[in-house]
N, CA and C atoms as a LAMMPS dump frame, in Angstrom:
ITEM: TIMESTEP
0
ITEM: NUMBER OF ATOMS
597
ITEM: BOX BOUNDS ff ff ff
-5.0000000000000000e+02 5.0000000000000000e+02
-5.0000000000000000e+02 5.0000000000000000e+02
-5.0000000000000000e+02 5.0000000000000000e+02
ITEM: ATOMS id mol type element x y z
1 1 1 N 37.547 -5.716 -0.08
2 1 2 C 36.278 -5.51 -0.8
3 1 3 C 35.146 -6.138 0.003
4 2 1 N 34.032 -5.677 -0.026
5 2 2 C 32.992 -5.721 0.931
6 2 3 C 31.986 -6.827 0.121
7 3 1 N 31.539 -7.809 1.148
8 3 2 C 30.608 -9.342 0.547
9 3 3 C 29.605 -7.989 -0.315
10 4 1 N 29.253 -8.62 -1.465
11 4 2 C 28.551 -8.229 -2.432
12 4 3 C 26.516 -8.322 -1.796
13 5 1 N 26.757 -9.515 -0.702
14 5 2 C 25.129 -9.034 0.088
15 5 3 C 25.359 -8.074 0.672
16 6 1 N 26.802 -7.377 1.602
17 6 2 C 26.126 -6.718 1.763
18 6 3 C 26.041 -4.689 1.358
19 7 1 N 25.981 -4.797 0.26
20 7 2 C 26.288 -3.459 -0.786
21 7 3 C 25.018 -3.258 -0.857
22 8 1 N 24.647 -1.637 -1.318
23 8 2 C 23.417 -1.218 -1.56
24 8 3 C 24.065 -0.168 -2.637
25 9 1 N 22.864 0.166 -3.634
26 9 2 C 23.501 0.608 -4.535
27 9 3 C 22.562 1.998 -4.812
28 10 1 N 22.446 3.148 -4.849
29 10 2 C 21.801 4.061 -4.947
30 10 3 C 21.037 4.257 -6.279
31 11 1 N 19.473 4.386 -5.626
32 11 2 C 18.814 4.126 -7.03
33 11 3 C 19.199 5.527 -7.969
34 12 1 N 19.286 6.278 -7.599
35 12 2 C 19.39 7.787 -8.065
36 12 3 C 20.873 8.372 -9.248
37 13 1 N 21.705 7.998 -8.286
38 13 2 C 23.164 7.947 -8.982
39 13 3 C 24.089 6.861 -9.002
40 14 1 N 23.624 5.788 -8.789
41 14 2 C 23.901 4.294 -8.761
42 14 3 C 25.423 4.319 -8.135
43 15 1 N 25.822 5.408 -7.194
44 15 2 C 26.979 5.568 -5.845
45 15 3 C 26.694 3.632 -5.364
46 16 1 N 27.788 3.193 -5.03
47 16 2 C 27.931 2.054 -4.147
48 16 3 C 28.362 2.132 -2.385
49 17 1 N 27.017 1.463 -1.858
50 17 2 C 27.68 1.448 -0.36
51 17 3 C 27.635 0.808 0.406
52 18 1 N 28.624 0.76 1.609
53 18 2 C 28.039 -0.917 2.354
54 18 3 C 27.002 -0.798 2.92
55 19 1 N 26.101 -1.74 3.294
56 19 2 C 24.749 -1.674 4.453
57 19 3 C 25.342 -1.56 5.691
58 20 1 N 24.529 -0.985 6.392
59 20 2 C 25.046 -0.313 8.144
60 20 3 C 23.745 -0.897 8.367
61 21 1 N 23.976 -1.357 9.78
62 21 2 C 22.945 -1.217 11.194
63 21 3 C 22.542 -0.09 11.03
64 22 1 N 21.191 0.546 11.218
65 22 2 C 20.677 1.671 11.669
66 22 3 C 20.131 1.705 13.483
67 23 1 N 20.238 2.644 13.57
68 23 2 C 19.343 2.469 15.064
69 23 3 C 18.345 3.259 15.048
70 24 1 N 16.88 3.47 15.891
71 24 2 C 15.946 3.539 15.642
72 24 3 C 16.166 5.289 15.168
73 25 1 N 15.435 5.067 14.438
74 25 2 C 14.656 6.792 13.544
75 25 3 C 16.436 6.982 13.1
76 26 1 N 17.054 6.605 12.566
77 26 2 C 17.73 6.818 11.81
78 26 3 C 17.758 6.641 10.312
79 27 1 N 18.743 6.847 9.371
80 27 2 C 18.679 6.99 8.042
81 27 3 C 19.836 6.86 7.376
82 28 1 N 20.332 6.198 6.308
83 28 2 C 21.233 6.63 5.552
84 28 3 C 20.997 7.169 4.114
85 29 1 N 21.919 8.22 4.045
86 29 2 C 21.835 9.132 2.688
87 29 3 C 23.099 8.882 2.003
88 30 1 N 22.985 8.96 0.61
89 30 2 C 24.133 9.037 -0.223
90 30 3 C 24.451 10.308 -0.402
91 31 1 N 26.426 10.411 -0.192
92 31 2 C 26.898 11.174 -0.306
93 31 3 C 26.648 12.218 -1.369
94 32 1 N 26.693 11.62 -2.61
95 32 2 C 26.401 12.387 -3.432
96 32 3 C 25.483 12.768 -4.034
97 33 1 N 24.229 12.112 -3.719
98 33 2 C 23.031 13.185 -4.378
99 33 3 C 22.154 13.326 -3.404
100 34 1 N 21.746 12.753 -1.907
101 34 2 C 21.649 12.863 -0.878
102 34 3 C 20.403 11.88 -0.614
103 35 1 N 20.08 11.241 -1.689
104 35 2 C 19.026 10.183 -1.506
105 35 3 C 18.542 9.219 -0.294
106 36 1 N 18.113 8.947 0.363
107 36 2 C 17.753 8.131 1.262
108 36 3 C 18.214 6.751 0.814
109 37 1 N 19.078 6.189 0.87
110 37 2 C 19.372 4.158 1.109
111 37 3 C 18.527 3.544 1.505
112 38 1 N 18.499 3.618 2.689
113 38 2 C 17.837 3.011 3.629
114 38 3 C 17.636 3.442 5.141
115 39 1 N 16.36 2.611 5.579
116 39 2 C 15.852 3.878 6.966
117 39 3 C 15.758 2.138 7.735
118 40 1 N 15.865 2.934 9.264
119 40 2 C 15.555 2.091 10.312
120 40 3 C 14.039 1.747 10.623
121 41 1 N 14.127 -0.35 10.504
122 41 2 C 12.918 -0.634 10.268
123 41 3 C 12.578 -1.262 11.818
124 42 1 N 11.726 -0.804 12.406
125 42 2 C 11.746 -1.419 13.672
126 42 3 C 10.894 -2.573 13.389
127 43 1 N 10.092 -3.192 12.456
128 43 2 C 9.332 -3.924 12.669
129 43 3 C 10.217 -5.603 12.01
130 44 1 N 9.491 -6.846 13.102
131 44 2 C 10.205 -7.829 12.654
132 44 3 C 9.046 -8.506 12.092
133 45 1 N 9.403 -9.879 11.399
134 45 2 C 8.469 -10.652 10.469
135 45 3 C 7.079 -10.791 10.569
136 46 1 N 7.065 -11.122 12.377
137 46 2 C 5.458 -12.05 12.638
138 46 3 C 5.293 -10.459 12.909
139 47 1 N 5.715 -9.531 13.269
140 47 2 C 4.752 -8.184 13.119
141 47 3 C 4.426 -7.704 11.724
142 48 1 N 5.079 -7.983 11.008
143 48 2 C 4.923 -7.372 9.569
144 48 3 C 3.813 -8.346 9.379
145 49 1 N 4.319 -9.703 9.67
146 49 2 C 2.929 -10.831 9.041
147 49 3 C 1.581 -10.13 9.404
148 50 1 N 0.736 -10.091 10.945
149 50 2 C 0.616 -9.417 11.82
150 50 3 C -0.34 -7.92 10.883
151 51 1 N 0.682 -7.678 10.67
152 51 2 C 0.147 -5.869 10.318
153 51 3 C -0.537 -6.471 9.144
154 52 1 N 0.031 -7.334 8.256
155 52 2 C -0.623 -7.815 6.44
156 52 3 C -1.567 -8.362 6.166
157 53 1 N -1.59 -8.958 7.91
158 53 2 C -3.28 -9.575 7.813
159 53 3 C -4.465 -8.762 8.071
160 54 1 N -3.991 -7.594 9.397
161 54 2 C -5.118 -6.739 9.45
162 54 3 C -5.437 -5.767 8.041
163 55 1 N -4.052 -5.646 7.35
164 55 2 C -4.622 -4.928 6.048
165 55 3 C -5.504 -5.955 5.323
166 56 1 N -5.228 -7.188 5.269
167 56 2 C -6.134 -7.641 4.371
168 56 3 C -7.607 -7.579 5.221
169 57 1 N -7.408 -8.028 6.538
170 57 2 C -9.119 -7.699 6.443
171 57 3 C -9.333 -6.337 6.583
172 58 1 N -8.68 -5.246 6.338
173 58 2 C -9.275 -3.798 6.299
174 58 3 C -9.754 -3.794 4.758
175 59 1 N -8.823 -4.29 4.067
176 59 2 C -8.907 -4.381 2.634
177 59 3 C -10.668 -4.801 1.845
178 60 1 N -10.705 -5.985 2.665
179 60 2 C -12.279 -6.57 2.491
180 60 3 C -13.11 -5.557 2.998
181 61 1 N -13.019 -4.518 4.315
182 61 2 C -14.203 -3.688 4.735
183 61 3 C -13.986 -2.414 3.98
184 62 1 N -13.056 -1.908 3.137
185 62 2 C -12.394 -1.176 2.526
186 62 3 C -13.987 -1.488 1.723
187 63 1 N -13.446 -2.293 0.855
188 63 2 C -14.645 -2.823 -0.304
189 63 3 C -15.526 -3.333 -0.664
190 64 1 N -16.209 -3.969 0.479
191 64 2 C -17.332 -4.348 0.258
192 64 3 C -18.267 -3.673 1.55
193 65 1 N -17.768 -2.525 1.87
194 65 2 C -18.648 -1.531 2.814
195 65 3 C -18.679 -0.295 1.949
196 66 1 N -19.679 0.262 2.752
197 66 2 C -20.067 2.038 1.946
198 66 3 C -18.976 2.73 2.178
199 67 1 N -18.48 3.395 0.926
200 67 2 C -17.416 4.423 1.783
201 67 3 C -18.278 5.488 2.231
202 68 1 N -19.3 6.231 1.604
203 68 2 C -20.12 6.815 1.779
204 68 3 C -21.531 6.866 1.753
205 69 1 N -22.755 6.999 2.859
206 69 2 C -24.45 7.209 2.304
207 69 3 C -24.48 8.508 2.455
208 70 1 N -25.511 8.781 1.269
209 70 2 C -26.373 9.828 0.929
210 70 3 C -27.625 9.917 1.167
211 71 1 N -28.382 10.986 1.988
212 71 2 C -29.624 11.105 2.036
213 71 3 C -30.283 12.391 1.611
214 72 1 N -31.41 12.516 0.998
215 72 2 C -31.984 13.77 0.75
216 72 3 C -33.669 13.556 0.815
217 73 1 N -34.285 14.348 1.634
218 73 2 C -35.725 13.989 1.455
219 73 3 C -35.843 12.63 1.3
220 74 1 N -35.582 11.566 2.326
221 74 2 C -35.831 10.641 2.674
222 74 3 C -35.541 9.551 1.512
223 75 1 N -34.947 9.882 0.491
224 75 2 C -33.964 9.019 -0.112
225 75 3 C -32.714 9.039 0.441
226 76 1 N -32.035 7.058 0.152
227 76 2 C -30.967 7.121 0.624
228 76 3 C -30.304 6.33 -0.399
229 77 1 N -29.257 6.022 -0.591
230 77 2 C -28.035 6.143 -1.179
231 77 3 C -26.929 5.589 -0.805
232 78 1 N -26.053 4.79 -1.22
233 78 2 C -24.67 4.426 -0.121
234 78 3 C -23.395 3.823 -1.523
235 79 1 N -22.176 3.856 -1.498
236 79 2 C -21.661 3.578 -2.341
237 79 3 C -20.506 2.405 -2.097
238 80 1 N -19.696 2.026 -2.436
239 80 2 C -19.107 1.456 -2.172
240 80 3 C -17.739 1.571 -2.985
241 81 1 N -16.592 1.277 -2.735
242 81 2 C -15.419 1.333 -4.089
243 81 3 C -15.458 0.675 -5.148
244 82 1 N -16.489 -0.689 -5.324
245 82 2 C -16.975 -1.283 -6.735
246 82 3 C -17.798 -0.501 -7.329
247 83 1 N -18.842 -0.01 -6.504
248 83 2 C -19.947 1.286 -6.672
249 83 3 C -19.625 1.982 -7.86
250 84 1 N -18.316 2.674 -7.36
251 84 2 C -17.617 3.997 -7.781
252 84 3 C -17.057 3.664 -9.406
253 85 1 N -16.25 2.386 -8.905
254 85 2 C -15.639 1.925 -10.739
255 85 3 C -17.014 1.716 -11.963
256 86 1 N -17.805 0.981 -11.415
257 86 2 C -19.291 0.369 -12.111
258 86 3 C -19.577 1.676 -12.419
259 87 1 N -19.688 2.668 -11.568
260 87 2 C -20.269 4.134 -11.752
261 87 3 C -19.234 4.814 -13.488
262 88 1 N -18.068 4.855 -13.071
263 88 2 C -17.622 5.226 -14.126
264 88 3 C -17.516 4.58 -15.446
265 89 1 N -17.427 3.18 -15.502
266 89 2 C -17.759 2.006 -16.568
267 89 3 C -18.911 2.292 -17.657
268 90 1 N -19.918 2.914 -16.958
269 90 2 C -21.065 3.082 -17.789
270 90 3 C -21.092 4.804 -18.067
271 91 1 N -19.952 5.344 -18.087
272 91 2 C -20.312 6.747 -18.727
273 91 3 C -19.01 6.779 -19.998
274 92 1 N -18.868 7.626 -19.856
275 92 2 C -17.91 7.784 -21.498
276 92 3 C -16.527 7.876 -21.318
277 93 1 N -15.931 8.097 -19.556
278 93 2 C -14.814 7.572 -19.604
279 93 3 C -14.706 5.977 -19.02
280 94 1 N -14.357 5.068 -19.584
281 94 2 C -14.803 3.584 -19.474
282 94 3 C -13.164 3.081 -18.891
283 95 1 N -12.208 4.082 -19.841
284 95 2 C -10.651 3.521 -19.495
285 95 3 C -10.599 4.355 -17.93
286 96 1 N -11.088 4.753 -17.943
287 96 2 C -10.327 5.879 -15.958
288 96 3 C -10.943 4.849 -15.362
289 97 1 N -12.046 4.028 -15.631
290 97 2 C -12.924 2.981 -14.535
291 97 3 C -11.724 1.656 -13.687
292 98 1 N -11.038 1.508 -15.497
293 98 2 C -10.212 0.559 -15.072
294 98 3 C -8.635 1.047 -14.852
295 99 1 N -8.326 2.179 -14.975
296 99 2 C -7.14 2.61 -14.033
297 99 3 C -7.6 2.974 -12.641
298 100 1 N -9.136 3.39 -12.599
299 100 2 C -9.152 3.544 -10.943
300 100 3 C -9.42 2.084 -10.485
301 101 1 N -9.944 1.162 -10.697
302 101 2 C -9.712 -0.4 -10.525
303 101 3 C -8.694 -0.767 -10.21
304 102 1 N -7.312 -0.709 -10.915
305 102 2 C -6.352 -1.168 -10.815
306 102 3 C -5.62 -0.514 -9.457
307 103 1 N -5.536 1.187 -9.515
308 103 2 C -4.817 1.84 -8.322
309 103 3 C -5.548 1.75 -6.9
310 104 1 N -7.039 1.137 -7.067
311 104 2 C -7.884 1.605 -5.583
312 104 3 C -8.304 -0.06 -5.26
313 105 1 N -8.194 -1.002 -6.308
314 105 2 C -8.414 -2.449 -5.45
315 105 3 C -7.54 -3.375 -6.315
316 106 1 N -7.599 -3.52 -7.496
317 106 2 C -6.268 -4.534 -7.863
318 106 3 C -4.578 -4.948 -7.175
319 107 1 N -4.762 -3.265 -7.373
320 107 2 C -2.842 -3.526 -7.186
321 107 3 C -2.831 -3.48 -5.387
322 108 1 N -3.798 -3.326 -4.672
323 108 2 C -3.276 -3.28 -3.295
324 108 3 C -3.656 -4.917 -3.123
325 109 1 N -4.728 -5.151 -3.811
326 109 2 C -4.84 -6.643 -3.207
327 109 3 C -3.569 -7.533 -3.752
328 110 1 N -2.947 -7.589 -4.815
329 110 2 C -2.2 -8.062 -5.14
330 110 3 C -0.965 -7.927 -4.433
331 111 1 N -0.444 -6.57 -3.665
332 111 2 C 0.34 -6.806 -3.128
333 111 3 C 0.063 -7.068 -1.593
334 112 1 N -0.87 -7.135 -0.83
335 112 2 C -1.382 -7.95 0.426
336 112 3 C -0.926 -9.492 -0.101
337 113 1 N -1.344 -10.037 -1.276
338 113 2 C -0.899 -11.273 -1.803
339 113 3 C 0.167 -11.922 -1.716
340 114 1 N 0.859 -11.13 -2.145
341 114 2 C 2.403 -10.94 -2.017
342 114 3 C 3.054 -10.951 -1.148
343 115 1 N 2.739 -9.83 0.174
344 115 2 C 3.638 -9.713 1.263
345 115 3 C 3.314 -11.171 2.272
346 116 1 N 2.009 -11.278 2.401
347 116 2 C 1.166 -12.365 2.567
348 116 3 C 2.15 -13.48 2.585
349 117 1 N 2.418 -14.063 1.186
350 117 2 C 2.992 -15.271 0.617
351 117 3 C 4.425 -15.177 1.118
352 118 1 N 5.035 -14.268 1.05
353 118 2 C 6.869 -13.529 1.443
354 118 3 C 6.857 -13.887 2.913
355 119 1 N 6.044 -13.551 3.186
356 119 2 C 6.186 -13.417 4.805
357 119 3 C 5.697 -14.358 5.54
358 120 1 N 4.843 -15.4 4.944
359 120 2 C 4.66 -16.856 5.975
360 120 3 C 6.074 -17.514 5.236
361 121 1 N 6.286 -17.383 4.657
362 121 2 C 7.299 -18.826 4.252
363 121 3 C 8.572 -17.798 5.211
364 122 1 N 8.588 -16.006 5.248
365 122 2 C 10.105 -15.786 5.972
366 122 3 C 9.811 -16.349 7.693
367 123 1 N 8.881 -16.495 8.022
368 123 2 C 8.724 -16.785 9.603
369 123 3 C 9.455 -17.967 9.559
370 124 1 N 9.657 -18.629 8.84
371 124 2 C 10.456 -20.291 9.1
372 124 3 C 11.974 -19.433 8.876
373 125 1 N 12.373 -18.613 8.717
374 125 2 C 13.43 -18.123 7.738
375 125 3 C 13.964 -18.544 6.347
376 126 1 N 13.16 -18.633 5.732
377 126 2 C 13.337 -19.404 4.018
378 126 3 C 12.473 -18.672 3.643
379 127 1 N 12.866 -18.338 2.311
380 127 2 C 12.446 -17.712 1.38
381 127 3 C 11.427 -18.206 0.424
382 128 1 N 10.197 -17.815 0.221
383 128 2 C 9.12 -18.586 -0.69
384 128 3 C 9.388 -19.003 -1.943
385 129 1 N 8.601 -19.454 -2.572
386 129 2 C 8.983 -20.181 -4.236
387 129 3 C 9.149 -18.804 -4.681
388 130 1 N 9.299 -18.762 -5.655
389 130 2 C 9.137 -17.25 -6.402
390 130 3 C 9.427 -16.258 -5.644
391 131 1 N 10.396 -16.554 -4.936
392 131 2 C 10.234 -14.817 -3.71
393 131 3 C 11.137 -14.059 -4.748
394 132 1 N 12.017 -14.127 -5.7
395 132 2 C 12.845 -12.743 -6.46
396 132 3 C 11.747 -12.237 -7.457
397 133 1 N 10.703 -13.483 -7.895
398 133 2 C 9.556 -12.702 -8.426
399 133 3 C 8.793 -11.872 -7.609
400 134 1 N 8.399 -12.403 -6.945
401 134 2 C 7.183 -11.45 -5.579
402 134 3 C 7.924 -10.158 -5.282
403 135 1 N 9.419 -10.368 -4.753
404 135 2 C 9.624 -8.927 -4.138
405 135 3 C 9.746 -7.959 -5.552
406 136 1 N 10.006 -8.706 -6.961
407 136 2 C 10.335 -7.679 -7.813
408 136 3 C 8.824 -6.999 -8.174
409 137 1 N 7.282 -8.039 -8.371
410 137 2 C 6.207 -7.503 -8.543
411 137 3 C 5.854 -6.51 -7.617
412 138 1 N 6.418 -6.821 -6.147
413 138 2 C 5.91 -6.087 -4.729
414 138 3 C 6.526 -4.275 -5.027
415 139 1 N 7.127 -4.412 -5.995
416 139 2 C 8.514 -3.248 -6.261
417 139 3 C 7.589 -2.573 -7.236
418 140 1 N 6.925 -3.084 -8.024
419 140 2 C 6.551 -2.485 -9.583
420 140 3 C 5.28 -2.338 -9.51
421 141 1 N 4.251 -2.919 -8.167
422 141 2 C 3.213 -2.842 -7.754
423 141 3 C 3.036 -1.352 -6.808
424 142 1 N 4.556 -0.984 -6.786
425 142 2 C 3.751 0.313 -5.293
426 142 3 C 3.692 1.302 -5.861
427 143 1 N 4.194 1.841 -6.719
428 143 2 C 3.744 2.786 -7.47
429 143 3 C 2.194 2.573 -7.758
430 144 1 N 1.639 1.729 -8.513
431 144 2 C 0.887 1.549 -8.99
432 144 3 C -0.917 1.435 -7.888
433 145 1 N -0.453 1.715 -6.74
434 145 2 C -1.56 1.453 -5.693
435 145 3 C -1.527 2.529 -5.292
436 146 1 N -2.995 3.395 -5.219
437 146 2 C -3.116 4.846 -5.016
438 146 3 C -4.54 4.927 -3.551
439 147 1 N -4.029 4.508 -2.748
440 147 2 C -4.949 4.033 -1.906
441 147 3 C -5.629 5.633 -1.382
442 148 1 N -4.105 6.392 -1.06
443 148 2 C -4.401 7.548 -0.46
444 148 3 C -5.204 8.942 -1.239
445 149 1 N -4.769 8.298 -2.354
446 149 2 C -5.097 9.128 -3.729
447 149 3 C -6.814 8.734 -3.571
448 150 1 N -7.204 8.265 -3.422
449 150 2 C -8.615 7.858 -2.934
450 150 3 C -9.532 8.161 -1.862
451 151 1 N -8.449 8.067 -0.737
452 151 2 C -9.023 8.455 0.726
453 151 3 C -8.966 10.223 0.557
454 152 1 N -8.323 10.579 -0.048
455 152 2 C -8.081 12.293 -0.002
456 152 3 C -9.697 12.349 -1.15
457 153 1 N -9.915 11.719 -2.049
458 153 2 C -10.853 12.218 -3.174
459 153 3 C -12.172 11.689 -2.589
460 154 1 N -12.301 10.959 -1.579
461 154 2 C -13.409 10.456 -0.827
462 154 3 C -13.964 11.652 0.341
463 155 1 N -13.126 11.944 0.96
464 155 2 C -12.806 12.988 1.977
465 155 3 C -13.255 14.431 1.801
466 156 1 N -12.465 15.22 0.351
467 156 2 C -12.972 15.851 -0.893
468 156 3 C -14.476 15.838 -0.972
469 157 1 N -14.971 14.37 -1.192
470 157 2 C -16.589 14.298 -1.743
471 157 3 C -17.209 14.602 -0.591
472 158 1 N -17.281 13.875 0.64
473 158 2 C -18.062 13.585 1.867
474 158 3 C -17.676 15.458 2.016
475 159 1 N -16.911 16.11 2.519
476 159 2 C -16.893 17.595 2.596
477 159 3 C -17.752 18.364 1.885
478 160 1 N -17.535 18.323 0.501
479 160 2 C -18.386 19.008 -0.632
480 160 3 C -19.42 18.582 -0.724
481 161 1 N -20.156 17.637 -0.344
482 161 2 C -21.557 17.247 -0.547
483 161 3 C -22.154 17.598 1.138
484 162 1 N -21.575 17.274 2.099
485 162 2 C -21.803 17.846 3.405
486 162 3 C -23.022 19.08 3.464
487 163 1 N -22.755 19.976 2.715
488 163 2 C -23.461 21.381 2.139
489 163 3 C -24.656 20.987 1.822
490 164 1 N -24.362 20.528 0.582
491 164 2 C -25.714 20.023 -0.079
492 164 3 C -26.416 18.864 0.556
493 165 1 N -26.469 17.906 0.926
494 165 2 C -26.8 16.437 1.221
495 165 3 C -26.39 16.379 2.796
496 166 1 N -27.492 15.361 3.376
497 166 2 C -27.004 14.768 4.216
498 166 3 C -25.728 13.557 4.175
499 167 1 N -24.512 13.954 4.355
500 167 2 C -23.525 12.962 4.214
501 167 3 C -23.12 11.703 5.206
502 168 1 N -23.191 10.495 5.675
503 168 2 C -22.718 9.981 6.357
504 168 3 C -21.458 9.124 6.237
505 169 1 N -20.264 9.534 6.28
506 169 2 C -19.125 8.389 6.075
507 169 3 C -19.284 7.206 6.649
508 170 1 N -18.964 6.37 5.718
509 170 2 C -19.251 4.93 5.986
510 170 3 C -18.205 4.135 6.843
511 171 1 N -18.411 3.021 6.999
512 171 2 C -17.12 2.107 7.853
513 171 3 C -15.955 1.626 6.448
514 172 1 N -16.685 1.792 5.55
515 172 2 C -15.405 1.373 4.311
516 172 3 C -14.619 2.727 4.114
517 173 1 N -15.171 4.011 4.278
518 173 2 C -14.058 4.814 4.296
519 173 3 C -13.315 4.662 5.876
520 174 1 N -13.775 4.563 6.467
521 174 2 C -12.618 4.769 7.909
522 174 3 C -11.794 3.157 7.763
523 175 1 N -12.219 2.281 6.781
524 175 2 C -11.279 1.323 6.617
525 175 3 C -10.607 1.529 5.612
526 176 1 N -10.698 2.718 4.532
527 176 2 C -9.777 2.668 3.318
528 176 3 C -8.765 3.834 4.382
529 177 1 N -9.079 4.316 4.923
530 177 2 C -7.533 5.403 5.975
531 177 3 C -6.858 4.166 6.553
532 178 1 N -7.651 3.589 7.187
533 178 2 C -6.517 2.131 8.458
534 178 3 C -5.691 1.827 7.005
535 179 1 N -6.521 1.636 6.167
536 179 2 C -5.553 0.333 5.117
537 179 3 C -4.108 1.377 4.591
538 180 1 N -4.712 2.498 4.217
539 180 2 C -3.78 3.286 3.112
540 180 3 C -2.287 3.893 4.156
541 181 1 N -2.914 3.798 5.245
542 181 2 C -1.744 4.073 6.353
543 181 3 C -1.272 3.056 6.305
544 182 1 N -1.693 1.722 6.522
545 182 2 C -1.015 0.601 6.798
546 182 3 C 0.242 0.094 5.388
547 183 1 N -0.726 0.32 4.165
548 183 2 C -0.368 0.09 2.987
549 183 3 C 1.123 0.862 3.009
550 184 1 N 0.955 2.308 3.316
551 184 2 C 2.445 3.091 3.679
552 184 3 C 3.765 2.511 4.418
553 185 1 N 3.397 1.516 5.773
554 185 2 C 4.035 1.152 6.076
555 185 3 C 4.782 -0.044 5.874
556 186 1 N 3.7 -0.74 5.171
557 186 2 C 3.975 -2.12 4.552
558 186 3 C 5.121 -2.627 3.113
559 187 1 N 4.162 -1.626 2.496
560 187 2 C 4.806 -2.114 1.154
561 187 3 C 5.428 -0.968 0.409
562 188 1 N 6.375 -0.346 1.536
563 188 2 C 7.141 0.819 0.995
564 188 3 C 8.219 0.035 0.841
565 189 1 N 9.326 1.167 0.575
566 189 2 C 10.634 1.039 0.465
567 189 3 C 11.182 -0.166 1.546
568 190 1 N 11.068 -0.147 2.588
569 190 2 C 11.31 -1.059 3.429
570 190 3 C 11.347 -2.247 3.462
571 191 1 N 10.482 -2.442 2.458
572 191 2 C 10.172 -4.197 1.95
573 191 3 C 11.734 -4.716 1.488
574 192 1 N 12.313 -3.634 0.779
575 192 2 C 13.922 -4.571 0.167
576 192 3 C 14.314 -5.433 1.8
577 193 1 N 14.101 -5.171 2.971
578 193 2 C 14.833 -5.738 3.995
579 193 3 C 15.119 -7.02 3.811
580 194 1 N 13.852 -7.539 3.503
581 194 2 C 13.846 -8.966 3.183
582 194 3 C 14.833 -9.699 2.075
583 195 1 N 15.058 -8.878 1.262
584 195 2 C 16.396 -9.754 0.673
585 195 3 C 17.659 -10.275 1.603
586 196 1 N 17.531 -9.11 2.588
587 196 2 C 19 -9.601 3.56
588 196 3 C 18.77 -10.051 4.659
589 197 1 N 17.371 -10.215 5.047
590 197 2 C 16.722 -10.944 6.262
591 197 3 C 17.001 -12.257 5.707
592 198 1 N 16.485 -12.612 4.55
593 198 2 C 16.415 -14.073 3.938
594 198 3 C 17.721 -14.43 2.924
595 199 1 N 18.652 -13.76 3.198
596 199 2 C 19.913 -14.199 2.225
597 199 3 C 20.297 -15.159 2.551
């Protein structure tokens, strides 16, 4: 019978299997419903650290820069991702203000927080205070962060107003793409590694 670290258990049809080495751009699938396990992570700690810091400062130009200015007949205009929530706060949908709050700056900062905190204490190889809390919030947090869901509806606007308006994309949108790519690589699926990096 195989050490119980190192088993993986399929989220899909809860199949049991041992963990394998992968080698690069590889994958393992379960036999029976064909789910992805786990994929080959080339990146190690102080790069992950590394990558979590440039998200966090993309994160800050993310939000406190314009994603977009507007000009028309010599008015101008510029918004920002607080802009956008404040914008919706004061009309009659008040609850979408604070689900787009939560998916476009809460839950990503919170999990920059997170990986943040996980990942200076794994560079010593030890595991942080609370790390079965962190990786379980880091788990229940990625759903919940819609970074891209943003950069596509930003993208959307700056296009469609293009026509009408002088549009200029701002440096906070070309920092909400760095982040939402980065965010992809960060705090996906991949994050479980760390349970067996730090076992």
């Amino acid at each position: 019978m195989a050490s119980t670290d190192r088993l993986i258990i399929c989220e899909h049809c809860d199949c049991v299997y041992e963990r394998v080495e992968l080698a690069k751009h590889q994958k393992a699938l379960c036999l029976r419903c064909g789910a992805v396990l786990q994929r080959h992570n080339g990146l190690d700690v102080q790069q992950r650290l590394a990558l979590s810091l440039t998200a966090a400062i993309l994160w800050m130009f993310a939000n406190f820069y314009p994603v977009m200015s507007i000009s028309l007949q010599g008015l101008h205009n510029s918004a920002t991702l607080w802009d956008s929530v404040r914008a919706l706060a004061t009309g009659p949908i008040t609850f979408i203000a604070l689900v787009a709050a939560i998916a476009i700056i809460i839950a990503p900062m919170f999990q920059l927080l997170l990986l943040l905190w996980v990942l200076v204490h794994a560079l010593g190889r030890r595991r942080s205070p609370a790390f079965s809390l962190c990786m379980r919030w880091l788990e229940t947090l990625r759903p919940w962060s819609m970074l891209e869901v943003c950069l596509l509806g930003s993208m959307v606007a700056v296009f469609k107003l293009a026509g009408l308006l002088d549009v200029l994309p701002g440096l906070g949108l070309i920092a909400l793409a760095a982040l939402s790519l980065l965010m992809i690589r960060l705090a996906g699926r991949d994050i479980r590694d760390l349970w067996v990096y730090l076992s």
